[in-house]
N, C-alpha and C positions, 0 to 999 in steps of 0.2 A: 222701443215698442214692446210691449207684452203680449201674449197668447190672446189674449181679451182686446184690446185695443184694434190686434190687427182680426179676429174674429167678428167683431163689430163694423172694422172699417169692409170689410169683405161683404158682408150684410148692405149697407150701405150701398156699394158698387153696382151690384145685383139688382137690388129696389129701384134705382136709381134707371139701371136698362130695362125695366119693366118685368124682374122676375119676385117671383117670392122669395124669399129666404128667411134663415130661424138660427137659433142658437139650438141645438139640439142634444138629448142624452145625458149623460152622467154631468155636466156642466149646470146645465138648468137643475138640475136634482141638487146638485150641492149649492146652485145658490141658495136656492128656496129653502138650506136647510141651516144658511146660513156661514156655511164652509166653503172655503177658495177654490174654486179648480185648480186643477194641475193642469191643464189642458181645455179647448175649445173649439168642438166641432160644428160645422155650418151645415146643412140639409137645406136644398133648393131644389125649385122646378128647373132649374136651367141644366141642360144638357153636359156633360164633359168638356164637349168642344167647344161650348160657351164660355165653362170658365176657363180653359187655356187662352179665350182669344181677350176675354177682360184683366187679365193677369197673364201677362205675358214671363215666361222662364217658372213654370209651375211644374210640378213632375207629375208626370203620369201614368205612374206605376200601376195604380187600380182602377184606370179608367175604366176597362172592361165591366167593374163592377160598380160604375159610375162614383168614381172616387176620385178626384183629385187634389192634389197638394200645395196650398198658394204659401210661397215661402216670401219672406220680406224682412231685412235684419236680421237674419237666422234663425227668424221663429217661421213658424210649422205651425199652419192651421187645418183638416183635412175638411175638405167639401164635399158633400155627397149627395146625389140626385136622387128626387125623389124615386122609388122605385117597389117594385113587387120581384119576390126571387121566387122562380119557377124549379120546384125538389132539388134535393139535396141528398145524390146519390152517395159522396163518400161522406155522409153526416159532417161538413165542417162548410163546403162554397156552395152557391147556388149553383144550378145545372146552366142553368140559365134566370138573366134579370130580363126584366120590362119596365123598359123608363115610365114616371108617371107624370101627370101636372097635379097627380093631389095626394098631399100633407097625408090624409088617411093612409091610403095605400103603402105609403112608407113606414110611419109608425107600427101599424100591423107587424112587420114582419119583423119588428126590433124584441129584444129577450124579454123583459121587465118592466110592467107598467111602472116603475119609478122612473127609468132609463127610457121612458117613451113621449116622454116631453118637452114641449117646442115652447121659444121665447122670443118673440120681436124685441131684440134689444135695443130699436128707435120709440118705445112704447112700456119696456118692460111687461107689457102683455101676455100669457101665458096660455098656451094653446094644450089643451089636455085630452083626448080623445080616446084613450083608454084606462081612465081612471086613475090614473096616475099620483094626483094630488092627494085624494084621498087616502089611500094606498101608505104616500109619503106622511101625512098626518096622523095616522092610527098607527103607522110603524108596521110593515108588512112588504114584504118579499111577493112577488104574484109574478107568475107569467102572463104575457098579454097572450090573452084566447087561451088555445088548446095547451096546456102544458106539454104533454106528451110530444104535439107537434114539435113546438119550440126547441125542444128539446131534440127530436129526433135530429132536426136539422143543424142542429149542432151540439154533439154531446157535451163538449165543455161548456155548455152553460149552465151545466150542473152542479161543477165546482165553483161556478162565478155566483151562482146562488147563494152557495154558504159562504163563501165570500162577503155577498154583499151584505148577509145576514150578520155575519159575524163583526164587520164593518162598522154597524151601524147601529146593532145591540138587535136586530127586528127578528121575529120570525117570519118562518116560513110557511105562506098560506098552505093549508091541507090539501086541499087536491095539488098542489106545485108539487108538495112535497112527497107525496105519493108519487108522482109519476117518475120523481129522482128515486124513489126504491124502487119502483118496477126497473127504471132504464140505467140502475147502476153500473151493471158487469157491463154495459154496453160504452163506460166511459175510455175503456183499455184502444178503443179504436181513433180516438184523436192522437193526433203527432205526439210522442218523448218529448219534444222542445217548449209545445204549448202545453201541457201538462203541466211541465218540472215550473216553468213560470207561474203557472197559475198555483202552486204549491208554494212556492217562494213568495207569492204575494200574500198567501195567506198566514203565515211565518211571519212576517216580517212588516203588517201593518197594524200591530199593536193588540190584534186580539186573537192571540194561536190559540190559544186553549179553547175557544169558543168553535172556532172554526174547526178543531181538531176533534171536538168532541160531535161537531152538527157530521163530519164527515164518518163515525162511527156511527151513529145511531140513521144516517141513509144509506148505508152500505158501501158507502164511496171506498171509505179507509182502507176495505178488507180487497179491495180490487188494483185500488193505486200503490199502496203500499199497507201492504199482506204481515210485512215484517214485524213494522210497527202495529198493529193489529192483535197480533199474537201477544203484547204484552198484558193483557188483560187478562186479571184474576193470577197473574204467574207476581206469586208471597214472594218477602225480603224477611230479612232478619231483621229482625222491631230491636236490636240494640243498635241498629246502624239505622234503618228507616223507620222509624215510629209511625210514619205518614201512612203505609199503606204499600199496595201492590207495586210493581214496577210502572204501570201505566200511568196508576194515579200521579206517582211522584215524575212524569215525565209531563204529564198534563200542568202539574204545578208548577215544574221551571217555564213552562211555555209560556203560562201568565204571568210571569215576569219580564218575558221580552217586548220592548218598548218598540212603539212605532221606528222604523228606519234602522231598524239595527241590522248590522251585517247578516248576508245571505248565509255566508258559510258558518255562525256562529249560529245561528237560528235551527242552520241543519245538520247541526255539529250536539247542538243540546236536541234536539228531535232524536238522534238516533245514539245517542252515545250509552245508552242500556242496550242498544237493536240485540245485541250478543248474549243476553240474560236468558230470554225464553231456550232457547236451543241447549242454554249450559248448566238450566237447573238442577242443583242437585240438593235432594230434600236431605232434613236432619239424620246422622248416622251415631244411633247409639244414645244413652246418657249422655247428659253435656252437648248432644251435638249441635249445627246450627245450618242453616239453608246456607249451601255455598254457588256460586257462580264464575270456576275457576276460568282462570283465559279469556274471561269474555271480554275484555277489552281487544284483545288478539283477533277473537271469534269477531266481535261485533266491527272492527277495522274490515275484516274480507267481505262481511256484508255491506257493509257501507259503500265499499268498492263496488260491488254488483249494483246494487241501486243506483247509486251517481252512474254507471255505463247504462242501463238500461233508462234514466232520462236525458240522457246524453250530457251530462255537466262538462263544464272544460275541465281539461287536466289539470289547472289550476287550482280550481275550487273541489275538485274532485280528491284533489291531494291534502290538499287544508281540510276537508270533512272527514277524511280518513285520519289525517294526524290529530285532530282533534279529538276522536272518537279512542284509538291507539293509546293515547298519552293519557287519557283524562283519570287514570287511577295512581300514574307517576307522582301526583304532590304529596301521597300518603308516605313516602319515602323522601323529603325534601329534607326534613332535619336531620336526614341518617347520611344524606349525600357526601361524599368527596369535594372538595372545591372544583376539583376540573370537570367532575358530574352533574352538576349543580349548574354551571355557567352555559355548557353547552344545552341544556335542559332547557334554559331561557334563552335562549339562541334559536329555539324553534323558529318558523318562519311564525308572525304575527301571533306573538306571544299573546299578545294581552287579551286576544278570542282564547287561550285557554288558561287563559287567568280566569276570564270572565266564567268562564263555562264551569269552573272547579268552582267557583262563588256559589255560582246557582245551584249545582251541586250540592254542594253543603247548606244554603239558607231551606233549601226545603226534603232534609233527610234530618240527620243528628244535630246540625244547626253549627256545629264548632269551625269556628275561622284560621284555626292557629295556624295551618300551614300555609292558608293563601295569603295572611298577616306577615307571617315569616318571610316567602317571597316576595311582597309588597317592601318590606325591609332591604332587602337581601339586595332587591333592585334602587331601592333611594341610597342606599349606602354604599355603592361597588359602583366605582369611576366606571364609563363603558369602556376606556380602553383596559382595562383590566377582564371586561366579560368578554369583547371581542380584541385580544391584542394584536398587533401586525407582526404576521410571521415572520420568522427570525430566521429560519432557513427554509430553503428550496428544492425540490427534484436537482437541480442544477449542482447544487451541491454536494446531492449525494453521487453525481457522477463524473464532480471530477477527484470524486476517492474512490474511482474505479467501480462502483458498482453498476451492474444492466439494471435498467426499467424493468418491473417487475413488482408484484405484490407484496416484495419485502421494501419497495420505497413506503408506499403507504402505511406499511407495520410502525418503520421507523418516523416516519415526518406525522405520524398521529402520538407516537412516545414522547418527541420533544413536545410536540403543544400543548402532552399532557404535564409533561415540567412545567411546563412557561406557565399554563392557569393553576399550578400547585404552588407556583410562586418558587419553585426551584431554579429553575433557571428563568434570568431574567434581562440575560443581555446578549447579543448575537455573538458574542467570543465565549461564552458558556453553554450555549446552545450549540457553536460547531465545535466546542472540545466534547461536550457530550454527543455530537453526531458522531466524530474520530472513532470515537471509546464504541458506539456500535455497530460502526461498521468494519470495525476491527475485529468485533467477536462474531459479527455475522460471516465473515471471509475466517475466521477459526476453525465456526463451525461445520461452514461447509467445504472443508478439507482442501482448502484452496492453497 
């Protein structure tokens, strides 16, 4: 059964006990637009407690805020009562709902006359009561009613604006969009976690550069992240970026990130300049040229802060840092050591800073040769040559008498650097060269 099938049959169930029901929101918008949902939500007069008694083993985590959860094959369809939300003291839940018996009442209180329309799907019937259709036909963004309200009651709907705008190519009606520049600074007050999501979806659904640009020019950017903000009007060196400022060239790899592409690659190229502004240093002298020493260094400890302040896992927080970290290492790939060069590619989830070095270079100086080189470097080097099985062990080093300690690590990182030099290549040449250093280790230290 699909999201649709069972959103329909749930509809159905409802009509059937004498309730209304609808196909509601971003569903109805996408079909009428011609696009699949990902998802299917039900809006009804029927009470919570009505649909836990029609759908028996439903969850009812948002009952309170007449929401329940009809599960069936493992799909998940959310049903919600018609309803009126009574203020919205911390700008995100209502203070209080009042259930309604009419369709109006609930629409009202939804963000987006595109997102504010209802479908009998026994009828395909389309119920519109805030202009919605039209809205969807001329291609426009609009809050239903007061913008300001809408907004007030939930500041993220500010970002879900240029979202949807940027989504869907639309602008955004004038007074909306006004009241997103008066109510900018005021987006800092919704949760780190719904925030960083609603940033990652704007990354990562095929049109960042649009969304990143609607988010400058409403003041959002300079509030969510300040970082990336500051790269604006901060010069490069026109022998390396002919494109332009740092910004602009960060705006250009973003329009190449394609619908569904990884989270942490997305905010891996968002932020892998973050380091630039803070390290600029203008031309010194004749000959001289804009430099931006350590900013890879620099722009890793920002990246740090940012990912903590929207709380990222330590996962993805670590991969956006090593991304950002590494991402000037390919300049030195042809000059590499073999044992440097392997561990190099041995990052965790290489291929996000392959990709990232691509983007990189397609929209600065343009040249491939190093990410081509490593493209090579990887079709032609067997893996167990890039990651071989070690040859010897901590174990080893102490039954030649040496304590645990930070000269195991000195030693068992020396042999692996034989073993990927292709020096030593078999475990009785690897512990005659462990002998031989633990022999000079216990020389040295006057044993």
């Amino acid at each position: 059964m699909t999201s649709r099938e069972l959103a329909e049959k749930i509809c159905r169930v409802l009509a059937a006990a004498g309730h209304q029901a609808f196909l509601v929101g971003g569903c109805v918008r996408d079909l009428l637009l011609g696009r699949e949902p990902d998802d299917f939500d039900v809006s009804t007069d029927a009470v919570p407690e009505r649909v836990e008694s029609l759908f028996p083993g439903s969850l009812t985590v948002g009952a309170k805020f007449g929401v329940v959860v009809v599960v069936e094959g493992g799909i998940q369809v959310e049903v919600a009562t018609f309803r009126s939300d009574i203020g919205y003291s911390d700008g995100r839940h209502p203070d209080r709902v009042v259930f309604s018996r009419s369709s109006a009442d609930d629409v009202r209180r939804r963000d987006f006359t595109i997102n504010g329309l209802l479908m009998d799907p026994q009828t395909g019937e389309v119920v519109d009561l805030v202009g919605g259709r039209a809205d969807l036909g001329s291609g426009l963004i609009r809050a239903i009613g007061d913008p300001g309200r809408r907004f007030a009651e939930d500041k993220l709907r500010m970002l879900r604006a240029v979202r949807f705008a940027a989504r869907f190519g639309f602008p955004i009606e004038p007074a909306t969009f006004a009241a997103i520049e008066r109510l900018a600074p005021e987006v800092g007050q919704v949760s780190p976690e719904r925030i960083r999501d609603e940033l990652t979806r704007l990354l990562t659904e095929g049109a960042a550069r649009r969304a990143f640009e609607l988010l400058d020019d409403s003041g959002l950017l300079a509030v969510v992240l300040p970082e990336v903000a500051r790269m604006k009007g901060v010069a490069q060196p026109p022998q390396f970026h002919p494109e332009g400022d740092v910004w602009i060239h960060t705006r250009m790899m973003l329009e190449r990130l394609p619908a569904g592409v990884s989270p942490t690659l997305a905010w891996g190229v968002l932020l892998h300049d973050v380091g630039k502004p803070p390290t600029f240093t203008p031309p010194a002298g004749p000959g001289g040229r804009i430099r931006f020493d350590k900013h890879a260094e620099v722009g890793a400890v920002m990246a740090e802060a940012i990912c903590r302040r929207w709380r990222f896992s330590n996962a993805a927080a670590e991969q956006i840092c090593s991304l950002v970290r590494n991402h000037l290492r390919f300049i030195e790939v042809t000059r590499m050591r073999p044992a440097t060069l392997k561990r190099f590619v041995r990052l965790p989830l290489f291929d996000e800073h392959l990709e990232l070095h691509r983007l990189d270079c397609l929209n600065s100086h343009g040249k491939l040769d190093a990410y081509n080189f490593v493209r090579r470097f990887l079709a032609e080097t067997p893996p167990e040559e890039v990651r071989p099985p070690r040859l010897v062990t901590g174990e080893d080093l102490k039954q030649l008498g040496l304590r645990p300690g930070p000269l195991f690590g000195q030693i068992l990182r020396a042999i692996e650097e034989a073993q990927l030099e292709g020096r030593v290549k078999s475990r009785e040449a690897a512990m005659a060269l462990l002998r031989e250093m633990a022999q000079e280790s216990v020389d040295l230290s006057g044993s």
